[in-house]
C-alpha positions as CSV (number, residue, x, y, z in Angstrom):
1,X,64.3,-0.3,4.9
2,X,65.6,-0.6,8.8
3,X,66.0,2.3,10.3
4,X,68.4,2.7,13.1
5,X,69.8,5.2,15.7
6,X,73.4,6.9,15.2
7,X,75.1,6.4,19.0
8,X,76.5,9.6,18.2
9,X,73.2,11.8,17.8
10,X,69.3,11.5,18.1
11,X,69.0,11.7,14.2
12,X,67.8,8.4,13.0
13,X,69.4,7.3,10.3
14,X,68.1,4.6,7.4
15,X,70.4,1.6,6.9
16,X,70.2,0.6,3.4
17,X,68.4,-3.1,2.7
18,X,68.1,-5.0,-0.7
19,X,64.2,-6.0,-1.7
20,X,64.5,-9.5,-2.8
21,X,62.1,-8.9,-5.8
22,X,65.4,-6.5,-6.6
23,X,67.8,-9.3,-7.3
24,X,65.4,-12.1,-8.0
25,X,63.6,-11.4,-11.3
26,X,62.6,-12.3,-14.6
27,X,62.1,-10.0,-17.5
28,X,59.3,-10.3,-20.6
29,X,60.8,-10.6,-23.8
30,X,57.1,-9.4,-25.2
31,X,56.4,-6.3,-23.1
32,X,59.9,-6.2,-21.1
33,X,57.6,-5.9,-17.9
34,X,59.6,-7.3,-14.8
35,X,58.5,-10.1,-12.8
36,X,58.6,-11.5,-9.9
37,X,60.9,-14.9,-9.6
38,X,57.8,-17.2,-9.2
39,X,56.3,-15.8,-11.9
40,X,55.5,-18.8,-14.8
41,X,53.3,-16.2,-16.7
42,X,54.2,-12.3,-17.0
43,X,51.8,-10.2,-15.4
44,X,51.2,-7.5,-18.0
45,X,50.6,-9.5,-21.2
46,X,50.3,-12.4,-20.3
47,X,53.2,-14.0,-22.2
48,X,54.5,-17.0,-20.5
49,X,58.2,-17.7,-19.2
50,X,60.4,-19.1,-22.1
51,X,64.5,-19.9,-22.1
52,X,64.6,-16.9,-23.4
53,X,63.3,-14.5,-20.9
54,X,66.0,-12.5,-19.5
55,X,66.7,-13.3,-15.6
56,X,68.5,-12.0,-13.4
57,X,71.7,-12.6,-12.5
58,X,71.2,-14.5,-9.1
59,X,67.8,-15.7,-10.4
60,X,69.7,-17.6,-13.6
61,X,72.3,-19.1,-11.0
62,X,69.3,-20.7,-8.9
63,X,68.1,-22.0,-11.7
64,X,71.0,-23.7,-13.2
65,X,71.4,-25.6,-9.7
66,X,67.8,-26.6,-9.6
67,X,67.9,-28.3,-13.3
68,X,67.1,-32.0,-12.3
69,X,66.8,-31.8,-8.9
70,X,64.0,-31.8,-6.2
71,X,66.0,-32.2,-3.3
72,X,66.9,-28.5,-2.1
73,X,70.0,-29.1,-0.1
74,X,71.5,-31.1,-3.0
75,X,70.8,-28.0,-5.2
76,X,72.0,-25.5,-2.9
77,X,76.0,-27.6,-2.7
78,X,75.6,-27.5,-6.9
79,X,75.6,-23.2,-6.4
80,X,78.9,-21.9,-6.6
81,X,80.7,-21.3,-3.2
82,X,81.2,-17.5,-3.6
83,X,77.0,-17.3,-4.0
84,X,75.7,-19.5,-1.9
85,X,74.9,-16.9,1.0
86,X,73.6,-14.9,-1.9
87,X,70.8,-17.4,-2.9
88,X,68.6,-18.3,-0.2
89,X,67.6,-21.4,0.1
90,X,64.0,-19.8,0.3
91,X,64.0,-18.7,-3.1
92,X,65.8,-22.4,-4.4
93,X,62.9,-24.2,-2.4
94,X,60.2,-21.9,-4.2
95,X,61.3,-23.0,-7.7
96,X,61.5,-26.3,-7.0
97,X,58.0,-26.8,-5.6
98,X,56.6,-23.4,-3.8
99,X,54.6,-26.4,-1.2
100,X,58.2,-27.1,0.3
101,X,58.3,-23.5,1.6
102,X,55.2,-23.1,4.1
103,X,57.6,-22.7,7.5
104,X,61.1,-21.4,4.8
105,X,63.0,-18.4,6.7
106,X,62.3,-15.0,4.9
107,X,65.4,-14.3,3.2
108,X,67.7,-11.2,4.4
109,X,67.4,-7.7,2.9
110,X,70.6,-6.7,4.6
111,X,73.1,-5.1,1.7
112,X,75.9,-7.7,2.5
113,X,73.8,-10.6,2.1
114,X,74.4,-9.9,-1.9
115,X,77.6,-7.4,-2.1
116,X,80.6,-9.1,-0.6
117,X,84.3,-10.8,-1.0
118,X,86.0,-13.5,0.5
119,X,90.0,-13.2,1.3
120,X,92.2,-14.9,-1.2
121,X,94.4,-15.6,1.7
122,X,92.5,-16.9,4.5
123,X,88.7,-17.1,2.5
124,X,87.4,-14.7,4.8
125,X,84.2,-13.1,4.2
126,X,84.4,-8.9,4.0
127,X,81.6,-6.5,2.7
128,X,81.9,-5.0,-0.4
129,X,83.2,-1.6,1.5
130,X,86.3,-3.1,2.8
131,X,89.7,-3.1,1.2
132,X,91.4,-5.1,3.4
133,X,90.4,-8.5,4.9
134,X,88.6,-7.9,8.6
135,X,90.6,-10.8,9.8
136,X,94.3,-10.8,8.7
137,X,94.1,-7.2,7.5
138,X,94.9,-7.9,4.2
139,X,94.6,-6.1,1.0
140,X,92.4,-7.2,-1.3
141,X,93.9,-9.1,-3.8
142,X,93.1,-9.9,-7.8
143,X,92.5,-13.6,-6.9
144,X,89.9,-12.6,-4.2
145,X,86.0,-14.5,-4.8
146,X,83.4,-12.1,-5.0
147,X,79.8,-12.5,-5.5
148,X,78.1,-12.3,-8.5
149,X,76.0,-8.9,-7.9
150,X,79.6,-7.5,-6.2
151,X,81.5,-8.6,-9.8
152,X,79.1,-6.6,-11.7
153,X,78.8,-3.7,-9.5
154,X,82.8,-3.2,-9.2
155,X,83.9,-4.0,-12.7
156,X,81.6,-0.7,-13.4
157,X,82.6,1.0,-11.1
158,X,86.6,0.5,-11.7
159,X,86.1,1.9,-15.0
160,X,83.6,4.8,-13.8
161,X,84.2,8.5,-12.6
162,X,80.5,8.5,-11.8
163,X,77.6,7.0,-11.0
164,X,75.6,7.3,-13.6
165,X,78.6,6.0,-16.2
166,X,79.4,3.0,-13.7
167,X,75.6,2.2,-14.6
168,X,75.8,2.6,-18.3
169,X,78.5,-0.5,-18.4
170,X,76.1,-3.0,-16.5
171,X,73.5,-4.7,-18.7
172,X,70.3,-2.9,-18.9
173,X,68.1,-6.1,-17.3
174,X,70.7,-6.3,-14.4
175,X,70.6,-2.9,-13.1
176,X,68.0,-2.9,-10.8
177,X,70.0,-5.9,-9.0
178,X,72.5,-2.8,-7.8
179,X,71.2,-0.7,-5.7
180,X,73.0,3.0,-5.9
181,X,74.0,3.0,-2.3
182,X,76.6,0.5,-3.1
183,X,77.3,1.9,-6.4
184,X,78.1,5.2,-5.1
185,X,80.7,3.1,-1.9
186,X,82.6,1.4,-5.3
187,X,82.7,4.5,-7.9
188,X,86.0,6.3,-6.5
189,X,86.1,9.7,-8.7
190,X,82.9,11.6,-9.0
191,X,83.8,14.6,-11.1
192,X,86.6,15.1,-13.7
193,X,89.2,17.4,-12.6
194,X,91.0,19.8,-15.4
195,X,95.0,19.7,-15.1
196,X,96.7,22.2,-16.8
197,X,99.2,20.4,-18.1
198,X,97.5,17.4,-19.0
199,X,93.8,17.9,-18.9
200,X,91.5,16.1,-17.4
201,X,92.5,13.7,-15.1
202,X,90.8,11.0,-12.6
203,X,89.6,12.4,-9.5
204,X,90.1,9.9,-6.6
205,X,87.9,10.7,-3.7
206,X,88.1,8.0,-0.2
207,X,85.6,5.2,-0.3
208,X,82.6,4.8,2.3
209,X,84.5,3.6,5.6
């Protein structure tokens, strides 16, 4: 993680940062040990990657664009538009022959890099906190593009009123691609308040500016 200096005080505060062995993995169907993207064998027992070893979700959208292809610019146009700054084209090199990365840019570990939206009005990229576009200010819409790791992490959330729920409705192999900073910025009720009149209810609290 970064850390960085609040302009408003001398604490130092952490900004969070995603760990690309977080959102690029592959899972043992054997032992269920996790492994890392490059991985051919797993590294507990031994058992060798088959079609049926669970991936991750931006690890199984790299390798769909890959399939046939040894040319990495021609397999980074076959990833979806909404994902492509979520895949580096490190990572797309690496599976297609780890020799063509020797001089590849280390890919970001900035949040937004994986968690964002683009406007369904003017396609404008926003992070994952925002509810209205940056640009022409507005609100986010049903037809909006969102990445992958985003889609997962707010469709648990919307039907949430905690963290630890939002989790429970994203597949168990996918969870360590969210990280709780921005599950915590999507989940907008955190407790259950009792109505007297008609019980509990949904308690809305503001989302991370």
């Amino acid at each position: 993680k970064r850390d960085a200096v609040s302009p408003s005080s001398n604490k130092r505060v952490v900004e969070p940062a995603v760990d690309i062995d977080f959102v690029f993995y592959w899972q043992c169907e054997k032992c269920e040990y996790v492994n890392k993207f490059y991985d051919d064998s797993c590294r507990s027992c031994e058992q060798k990657r088959t079609s049926k070893s669970l991936r991750s979700p931006l690890l199984e959208i790299a390798e769909l664009a890959i399939v046939g292809e040894n040319n990495v610019e021609v397999a980074m146009s076959k990833i979806p538009a909404s994902d492509r700054q979520s895949i580096p084209e490190m990572i797309v090199s690496v599976l297609i022959d780890p020799l063509l990365c020797d001089f590849c840019v280390k890919p970001s570990s900035d949040v937004e890099t994986y968690f964002y939206w683009n406007c369904g009005s003017c396609t404008m990229q926003n992070s994952f906190k925002k509810s209205k576009c940056a640009a022409c200010l507005k609100d986010k819409k049903q037809d909006y593009d969102r990445s992958t790791l985003f889609r997962i992490a707010e469709d648990a959330a919307i039907q949430s009123k905690t963290t630890e729920e939002a989790y429970s409705h994203v597949l168990e192999h996918e969870r360590r691609s969210i990280p709780q900073v921005v599950m915590e910025a999507l989940v907008t009720c955190i407790a259950t308040v009792a109505d007297g009149r008609n019980g509990d209810r949904r308690c809305r609290r503001a989302k991370l500016p």
